[in-house]
C-alpha positions in Angstrom: -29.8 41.7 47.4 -30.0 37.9 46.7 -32.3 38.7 43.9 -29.6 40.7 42.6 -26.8 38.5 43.2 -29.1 35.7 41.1 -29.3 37.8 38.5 -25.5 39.7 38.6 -23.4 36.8 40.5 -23.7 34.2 37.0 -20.3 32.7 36.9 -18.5 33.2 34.2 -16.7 29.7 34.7 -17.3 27.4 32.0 -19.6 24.8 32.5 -18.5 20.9 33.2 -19.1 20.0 29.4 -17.1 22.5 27.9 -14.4 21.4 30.9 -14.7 18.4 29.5 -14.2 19.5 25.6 -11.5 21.5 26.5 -9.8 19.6 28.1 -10.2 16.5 25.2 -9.1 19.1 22.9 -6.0 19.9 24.9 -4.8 16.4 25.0 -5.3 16.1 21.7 -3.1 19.2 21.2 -0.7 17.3 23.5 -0.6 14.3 21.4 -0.6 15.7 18.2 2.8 17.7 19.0 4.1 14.2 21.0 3.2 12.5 17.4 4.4 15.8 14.8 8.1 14.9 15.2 7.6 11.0 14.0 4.6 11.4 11.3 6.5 12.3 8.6 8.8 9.3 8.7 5.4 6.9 9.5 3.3 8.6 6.6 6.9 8.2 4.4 7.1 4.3 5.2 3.5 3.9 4.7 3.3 5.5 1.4 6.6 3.4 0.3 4.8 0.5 1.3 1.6 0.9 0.0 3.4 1.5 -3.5 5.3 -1.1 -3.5 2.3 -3.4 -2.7 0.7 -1.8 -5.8 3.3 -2.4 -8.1 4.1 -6.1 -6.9 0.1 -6.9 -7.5 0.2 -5.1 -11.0 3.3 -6.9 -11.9 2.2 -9.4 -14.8 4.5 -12.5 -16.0 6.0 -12.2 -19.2 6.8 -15.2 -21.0 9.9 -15.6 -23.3 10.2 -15.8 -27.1 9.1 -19.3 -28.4 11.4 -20.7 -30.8 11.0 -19.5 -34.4 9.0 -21.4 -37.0 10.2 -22.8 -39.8 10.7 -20.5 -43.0 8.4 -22.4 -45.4 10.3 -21.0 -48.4 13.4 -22.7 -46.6 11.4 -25.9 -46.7 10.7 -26.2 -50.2 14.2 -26.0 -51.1 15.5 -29.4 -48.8 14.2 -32.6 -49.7 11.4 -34.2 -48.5 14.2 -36.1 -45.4 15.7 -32.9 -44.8 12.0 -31.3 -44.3 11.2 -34.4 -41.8 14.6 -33.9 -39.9 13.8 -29.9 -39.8 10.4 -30.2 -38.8 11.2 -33.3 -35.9 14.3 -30.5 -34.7 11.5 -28.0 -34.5 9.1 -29.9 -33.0 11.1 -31.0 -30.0 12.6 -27.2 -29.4 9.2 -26.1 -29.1 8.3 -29.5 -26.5 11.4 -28.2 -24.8 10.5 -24.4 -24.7 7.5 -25.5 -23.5 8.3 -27.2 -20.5 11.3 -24.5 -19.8 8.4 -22.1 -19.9 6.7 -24.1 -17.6 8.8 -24.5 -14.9 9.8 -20.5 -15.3 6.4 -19.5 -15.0 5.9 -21.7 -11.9 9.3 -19.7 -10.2 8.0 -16.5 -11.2 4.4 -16.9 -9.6 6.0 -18.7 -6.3 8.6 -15.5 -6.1 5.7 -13.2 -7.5 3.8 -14.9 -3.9 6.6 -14.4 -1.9 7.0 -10.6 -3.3 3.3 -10.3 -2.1 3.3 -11.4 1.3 6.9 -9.1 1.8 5.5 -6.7 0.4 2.1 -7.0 2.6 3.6 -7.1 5.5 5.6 -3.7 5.2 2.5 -1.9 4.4 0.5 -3.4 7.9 3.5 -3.0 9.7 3.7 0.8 8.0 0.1 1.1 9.1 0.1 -0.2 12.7 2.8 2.3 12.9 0.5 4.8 12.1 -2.4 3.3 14.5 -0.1 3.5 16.9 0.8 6.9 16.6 -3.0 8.2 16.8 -5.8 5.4 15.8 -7.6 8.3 13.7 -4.4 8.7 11.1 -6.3 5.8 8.9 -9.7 5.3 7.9 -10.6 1.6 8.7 -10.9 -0.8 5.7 -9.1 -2.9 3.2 -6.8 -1.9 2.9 -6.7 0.7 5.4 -6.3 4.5 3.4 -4.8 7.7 5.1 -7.6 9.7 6.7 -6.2 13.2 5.4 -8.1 15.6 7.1 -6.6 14.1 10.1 -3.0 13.8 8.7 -3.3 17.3 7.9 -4.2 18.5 11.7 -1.4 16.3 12.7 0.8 17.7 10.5 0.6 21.5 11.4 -0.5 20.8 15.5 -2.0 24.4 15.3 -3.7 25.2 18.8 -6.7 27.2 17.0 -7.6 24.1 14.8 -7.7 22.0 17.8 -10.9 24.2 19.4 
């Protein structure tokens, strides 16, 4: 009879490692349907962000117009003072753009900086959102990308995709 009950008596009870993995794949269940309600306002802000930090570092300064030159047909009709007098004029609105250009290039790279570091904040602070919701939401790097396959799962919370 004991050989029998060896042999018939097998539990059918799952064994402690797939305890284990079910029960890490029912918290994660758990989590993911804690976390579905908020994703798609997190994944939302992040993608905002991480746009906008795209733009702001592919934005490119764009000087103005430099005044125009002198019309050299213009010039041969005034006399040789009138030439002088044109050409000092000239001279000193180019000296002037010049230095206007200057200082306008210099405000648009210290706003262009301060653009940035807005800009790069959002998208961490979009990301640690994320990280916060569930760590596996965003591959790890510089910057740190959506890990889709896991968005996706989060996304839909289906219990069969969780087994």
């Amino acid at each position: 009879m004991a050989a029998m009950c060896l042999a018939g008596c097998g539990s059918n009870a799952p064994s402690l490692q797939e305890r284990e993995r079910m029960a890490k794949q029912q918290q994660l269940l758990d989590l993911c349907l804690r976390v579905q309600p908020r994703l798609p306002a997190a994944l939302q802000r992040f993608n905002s962000a991480q746009q906008e930090l795209v733009a702001v570092r592919a934005a490119t300064y764009l000087p103005s117009a430099p005044p125009k030159p002198l019309d050299p047909e213009e010039q041969r009709r005034l006399t040789i003072y009138d030439q002088q007098t044109e050409q000092d004029l000239y001279e000193q609105s180019v000296e002037t753009w010049r230095r206007a250009e200057a200082d306008r290039r210099d405000r648009w790279e210290r706003q262009q900086s301060q653009r940035d570091r807005n800009a790069a904040d959002a998208f961490n602070a979009a990301a640690q959102s994320l990280q916060q919701l569930h760590p596996e939401l965003l591959r790890v790097g510089s910057p740190p990308q959506l890990n889709n396959e896991e968005v996706e799962l989060f996304r839909t919370c289906k219990p069969e995709r969780f087994r």
